[in-house]
LUMDREN-478609 format. One line per 5 residues: for each residue y, x, z of N, C-alpha, C. Coordinates in steps of 0.1 Angstrom, whole numbers. Layout:
<atoms>
Y:X:Z:Y:X:Z:Y:X:Z; ...
</atoms>
This chain:
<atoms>
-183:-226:135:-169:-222:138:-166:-209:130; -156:-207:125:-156:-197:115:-145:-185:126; -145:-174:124:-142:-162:131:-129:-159:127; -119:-151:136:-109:-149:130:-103:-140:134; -96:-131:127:-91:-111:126:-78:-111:123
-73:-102:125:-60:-97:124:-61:-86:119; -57:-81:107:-60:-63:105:-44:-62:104; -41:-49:107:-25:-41:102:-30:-29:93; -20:-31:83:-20:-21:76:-8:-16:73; -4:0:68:8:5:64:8:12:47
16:5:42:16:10:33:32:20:27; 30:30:17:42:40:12:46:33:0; 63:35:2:67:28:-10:73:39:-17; 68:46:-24:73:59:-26:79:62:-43; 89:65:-41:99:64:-57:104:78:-60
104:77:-72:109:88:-82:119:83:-92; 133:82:-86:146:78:-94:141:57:-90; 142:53:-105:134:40:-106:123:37:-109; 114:46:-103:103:45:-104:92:47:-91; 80:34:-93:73:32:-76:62:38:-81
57:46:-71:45:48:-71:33:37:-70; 24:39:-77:12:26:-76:-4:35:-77; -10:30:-69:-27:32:-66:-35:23:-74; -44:22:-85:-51:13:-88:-62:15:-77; -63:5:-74:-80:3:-61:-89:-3:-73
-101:5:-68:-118:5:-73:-119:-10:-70; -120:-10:-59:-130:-27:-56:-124:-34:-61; -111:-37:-58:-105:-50:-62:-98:-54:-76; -95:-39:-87:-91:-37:-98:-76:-40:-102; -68:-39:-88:-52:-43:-84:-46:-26:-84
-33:-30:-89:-26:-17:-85:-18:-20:-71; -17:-13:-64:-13:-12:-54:-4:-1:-46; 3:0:-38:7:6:-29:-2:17:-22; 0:29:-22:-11:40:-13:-7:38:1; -19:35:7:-22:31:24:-33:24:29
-34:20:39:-44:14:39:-44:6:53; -56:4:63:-54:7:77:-54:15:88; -49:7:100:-41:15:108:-54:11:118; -56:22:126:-72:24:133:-67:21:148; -75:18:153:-71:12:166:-63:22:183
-55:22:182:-46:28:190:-39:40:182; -41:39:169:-31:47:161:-21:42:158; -8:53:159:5:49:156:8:48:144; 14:40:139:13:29:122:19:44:115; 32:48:125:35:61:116:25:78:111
18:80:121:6:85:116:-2:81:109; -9:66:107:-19:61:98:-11:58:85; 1:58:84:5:58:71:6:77:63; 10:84:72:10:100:69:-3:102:65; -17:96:73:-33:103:67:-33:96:58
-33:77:56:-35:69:46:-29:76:32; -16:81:34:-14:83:20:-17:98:11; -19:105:24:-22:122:22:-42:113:17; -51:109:21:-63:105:16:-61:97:4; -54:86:3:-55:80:-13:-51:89:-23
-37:97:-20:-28:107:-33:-24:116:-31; -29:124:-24:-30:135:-20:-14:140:-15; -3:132:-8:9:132:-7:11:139:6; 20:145:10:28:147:20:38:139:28; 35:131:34:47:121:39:55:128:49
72:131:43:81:143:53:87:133:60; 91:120:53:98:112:62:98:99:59; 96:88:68:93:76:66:100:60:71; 108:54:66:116:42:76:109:30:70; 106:22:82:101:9:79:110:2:66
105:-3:60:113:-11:43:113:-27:49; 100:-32:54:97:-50:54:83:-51:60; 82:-63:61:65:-67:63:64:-77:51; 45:-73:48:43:-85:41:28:-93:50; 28:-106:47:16:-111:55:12:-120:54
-2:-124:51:-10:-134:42:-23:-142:55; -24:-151:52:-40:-157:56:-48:-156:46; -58:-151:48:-70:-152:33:-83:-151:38; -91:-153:31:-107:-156:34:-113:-148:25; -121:-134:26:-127:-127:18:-143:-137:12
-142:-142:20:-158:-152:16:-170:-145:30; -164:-139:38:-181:-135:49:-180:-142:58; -172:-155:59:-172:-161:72:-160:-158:83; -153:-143:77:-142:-142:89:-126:-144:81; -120:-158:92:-110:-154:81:-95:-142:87
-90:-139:80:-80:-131:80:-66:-129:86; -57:-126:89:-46:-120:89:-40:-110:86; -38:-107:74:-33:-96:71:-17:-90:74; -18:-82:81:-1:-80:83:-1:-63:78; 8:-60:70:14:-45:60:29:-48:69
24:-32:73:41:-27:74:43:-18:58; 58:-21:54:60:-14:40:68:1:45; 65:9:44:72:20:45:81:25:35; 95:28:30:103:40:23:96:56:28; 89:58:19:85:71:23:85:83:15
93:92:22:98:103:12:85:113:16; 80:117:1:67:124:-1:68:139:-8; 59:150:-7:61:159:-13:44:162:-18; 45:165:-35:35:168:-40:31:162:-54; 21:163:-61:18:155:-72:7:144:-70
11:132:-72:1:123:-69:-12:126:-76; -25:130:-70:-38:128:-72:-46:120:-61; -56:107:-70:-68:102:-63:-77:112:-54; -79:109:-46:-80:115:-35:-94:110:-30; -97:101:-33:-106:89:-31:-114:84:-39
-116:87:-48:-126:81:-57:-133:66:-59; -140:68:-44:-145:56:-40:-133:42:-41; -120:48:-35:-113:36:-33:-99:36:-43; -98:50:-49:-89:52:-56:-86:56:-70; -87:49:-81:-94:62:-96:-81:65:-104
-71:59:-99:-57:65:-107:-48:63:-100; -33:73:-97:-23:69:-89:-9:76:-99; -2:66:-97:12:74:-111:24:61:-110; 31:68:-112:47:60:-111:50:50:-124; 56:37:-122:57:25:-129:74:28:-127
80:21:-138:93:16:-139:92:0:-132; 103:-2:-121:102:-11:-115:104:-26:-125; 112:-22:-135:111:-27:-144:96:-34:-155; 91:-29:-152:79:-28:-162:70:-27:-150; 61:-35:-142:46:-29:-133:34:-34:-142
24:-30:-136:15:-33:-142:7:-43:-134; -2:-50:-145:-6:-63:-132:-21:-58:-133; -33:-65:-128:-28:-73:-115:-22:-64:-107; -11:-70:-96:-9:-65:-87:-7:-69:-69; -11:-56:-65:-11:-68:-49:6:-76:-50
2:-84:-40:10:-92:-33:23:-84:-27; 19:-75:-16:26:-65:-10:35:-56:-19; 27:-47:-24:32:-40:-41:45:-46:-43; 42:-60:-53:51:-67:-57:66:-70:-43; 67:-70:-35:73:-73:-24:81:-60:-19
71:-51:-23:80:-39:-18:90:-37:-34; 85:-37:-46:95:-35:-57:104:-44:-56; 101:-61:-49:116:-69:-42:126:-60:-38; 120:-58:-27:130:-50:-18:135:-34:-19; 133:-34:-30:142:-18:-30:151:-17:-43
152:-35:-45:159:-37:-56:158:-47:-68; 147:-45:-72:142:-51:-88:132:-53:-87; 119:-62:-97:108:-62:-95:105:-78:-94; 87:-78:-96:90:-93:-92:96:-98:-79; 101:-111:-79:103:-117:-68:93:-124:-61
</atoms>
């Protein structure tokens, strides 16, 4: 019988004019949204303030829920998944730097117009919704 999880995660959707912020992740070689998970009895609005201050070294001053995004997937170890992202609008203060190494090796603003692929799922979903981007 195969095992089954639910993780939440919050991610920042953080813009400069028309332009999103994006994290390339190490492991998975996706650009992405800076965030990550939300630790057990932490408030999603806190774990998105450390999540994104550790990926890009940001300041999160202020933040409104944007959408959810949410998948079933099977990493391959036997457990399968639920992933649920809350997307945050998050107004930030600072210069984005990787923060992370391990999980983070570049972070810098895309024209919504123009992203770079691969890209997460979520990523793509938050540039939906704040306008333009894939659908």
């Amino acid at each position: 019988m195969q095992t089954r999880s639910t993780r939440l995660g919050v991610f920042g959707v953080i813009c400069d004019g028309d332009r999103l912020l994006l994290a390339h992740q190490v492991e998975s070689g996706r650009w992405s949204l800076p965030g990550g998970g939300v630790h057990f009895g932490e408030p999603p609005g806190e774990a998105l303030i450390r999540e994104v201050e550790e990926e890009v070294g940001l300041q999160v001053v202020r933040a409104e829920l944007l959408g959810v995004h949410d998948n079933v997937y099977d990493p391959g170890d036997g457990v399968q998944r639920h992933g649920v992202r809350l997307l945050y609008r998050a107004h930030a203060v600072g210069v984005p730097t990787p923060c992370s190494p391990n999980e983070v090796d570049e972070a810098r603003y895309f024209s919504t117009d123009d992203l770079p692929a691969p890209l997460t799922e979520w990523a793509a979903r938050a540039a939906h919704l704040i306008g333009s981007g894939p659908h």
